[in-house]
N, C-alpha and C positions, 0 to 999 in steps of 0.2 A: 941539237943538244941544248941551247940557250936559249930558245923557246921552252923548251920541258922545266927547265931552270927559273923563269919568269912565272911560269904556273904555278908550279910549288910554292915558291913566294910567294904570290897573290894567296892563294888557300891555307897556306900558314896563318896569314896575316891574317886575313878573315876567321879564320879559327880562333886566332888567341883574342880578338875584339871579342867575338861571340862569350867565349870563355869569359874576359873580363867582365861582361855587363854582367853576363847571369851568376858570379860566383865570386866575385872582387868587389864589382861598385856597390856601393851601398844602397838601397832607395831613400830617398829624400823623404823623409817624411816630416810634414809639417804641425807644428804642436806650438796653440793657446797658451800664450803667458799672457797674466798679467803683474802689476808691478804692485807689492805689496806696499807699507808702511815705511821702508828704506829708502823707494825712488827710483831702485835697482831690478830687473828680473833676474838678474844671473845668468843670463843665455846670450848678453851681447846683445840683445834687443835694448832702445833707448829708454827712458823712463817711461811709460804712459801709453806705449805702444803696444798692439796686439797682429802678432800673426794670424794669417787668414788660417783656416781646418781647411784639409785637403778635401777635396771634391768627391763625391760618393761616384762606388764605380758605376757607369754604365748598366742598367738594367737588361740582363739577356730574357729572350723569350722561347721557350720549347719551338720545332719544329710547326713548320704546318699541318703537317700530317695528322701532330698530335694535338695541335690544337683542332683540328677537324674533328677529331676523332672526340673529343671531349667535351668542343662543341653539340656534338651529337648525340651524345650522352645524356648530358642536362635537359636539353631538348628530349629526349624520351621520357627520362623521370620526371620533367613537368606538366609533359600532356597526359602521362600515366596516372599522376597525382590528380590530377582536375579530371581526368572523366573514365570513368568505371562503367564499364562492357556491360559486367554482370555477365552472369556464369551462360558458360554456351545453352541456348535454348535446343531441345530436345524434337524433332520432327517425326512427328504420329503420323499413321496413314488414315486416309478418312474415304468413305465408296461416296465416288461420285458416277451416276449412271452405272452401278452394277461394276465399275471398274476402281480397283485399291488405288490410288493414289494418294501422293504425301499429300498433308494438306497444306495447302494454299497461304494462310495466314501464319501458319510456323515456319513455312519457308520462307516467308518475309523477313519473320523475324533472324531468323539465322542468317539471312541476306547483312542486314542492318548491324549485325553481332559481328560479322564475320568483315565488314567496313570500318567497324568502330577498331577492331583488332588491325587492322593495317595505317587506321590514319593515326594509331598509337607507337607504331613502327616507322612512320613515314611522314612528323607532324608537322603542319602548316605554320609558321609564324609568321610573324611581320618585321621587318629588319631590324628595328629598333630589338625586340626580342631578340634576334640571334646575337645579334651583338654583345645585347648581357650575357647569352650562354657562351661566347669566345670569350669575353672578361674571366668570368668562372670557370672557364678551363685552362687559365693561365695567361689571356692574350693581354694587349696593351689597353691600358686604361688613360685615358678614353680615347674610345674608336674612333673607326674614320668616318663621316659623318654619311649617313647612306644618301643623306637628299642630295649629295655630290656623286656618291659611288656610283647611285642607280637615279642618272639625271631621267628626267622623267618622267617618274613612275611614282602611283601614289606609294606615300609613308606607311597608310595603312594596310594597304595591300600583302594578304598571304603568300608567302613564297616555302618553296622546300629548300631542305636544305641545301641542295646543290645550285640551284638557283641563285640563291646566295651568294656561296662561296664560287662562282664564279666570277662574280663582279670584287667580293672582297676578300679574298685571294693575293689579285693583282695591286688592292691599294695597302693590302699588307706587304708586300713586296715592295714598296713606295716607303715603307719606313724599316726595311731592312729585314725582313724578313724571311726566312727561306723554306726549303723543301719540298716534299712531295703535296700533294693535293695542289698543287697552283695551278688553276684551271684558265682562268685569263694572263692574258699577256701584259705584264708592264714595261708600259713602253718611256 
């Protein structure tokens, strides 16, 4: 029974702190005087003296997921905007030896049409690139620097996107970052 009696009082106790902080204490907040033509602020500060302005809160970041996801995005609307397909080509049949077949050079072209339409879905950058497109999808400004993330490998070098965010994934996780899409491991 004096055990069960000890709990209760610890969980009391801890309740009514809880209670206290979030609904009694006041927050401190700090506020810029200074001392006009009297010598005085009126706040108990000395003559001539300035308090410091409280510190801007911590900047949060959207998940990874969604910055992945947004990342991805910009990356489509930018390769979209720079390079135009033009409308699907049309494949005719043409006799070659007595036999219909499509022709040849249309099916090239639909080949090439049909390339241009997946590398529009699927587009290549270079790190430096992704990075601005995780900025503009909300990530931290500025990034992690790739010629660290991706030791090794040239700067200018195309990558996809998962290519990528496998290596900076993990060094957004190095500044506190979370969620889903984190493909590398930080260790």
């Amino acid at each position: 029974m004096a055990d069960n009696t000890i709990i209760k009082v610890a969980l009391f106790g801890g309740a009514a702190y809880l209670a206290y902080q979030y609904f009694f204490a006041s927050p401190t907040v700090a506020s810029t005087t200074t001392t006009g033509t009297t010598g005085s602020t009126g706040s108990g500060t000395p003559a001539g003296t300035t308090t410091p302005p409280a510190s801007p809160p911590a900047k949060t970041y959207p998940p990874l997921s969604q910055l992945f996801q947004g990342m991805v995005q910009h990356a489509v609307a930018a390769a979209s905007s720079g390079a135009g397909c033009g409308p699907q080509p049309s494949v005719g049949l043409t006799n070659i030896g007595g036999v219909m077949v499509p022709d040849p050079t249309q099916v090239n072209a639909l080949v090439q049409w049909q390339s241009c339409q997946g590398n529009l879905q699927n587009p290549l950058f270079t790190s430096d690139d992704w990075n601005a497109f995780v900025v503009q999808a909300g990530g931290p400004d500025p990034m992690p620097d790739p010629g660290v993330v991706f030791s090794g490998q040239d700067r200018n070098a195309k990558m996809s996107a998962l290519q990528y965010w496998s290596g900076m994934s993990a060094a957004l996780g190095h500044l506190g970052l979370s969620g889903y899409y984190r493909f590398g491991r930080a260790a």
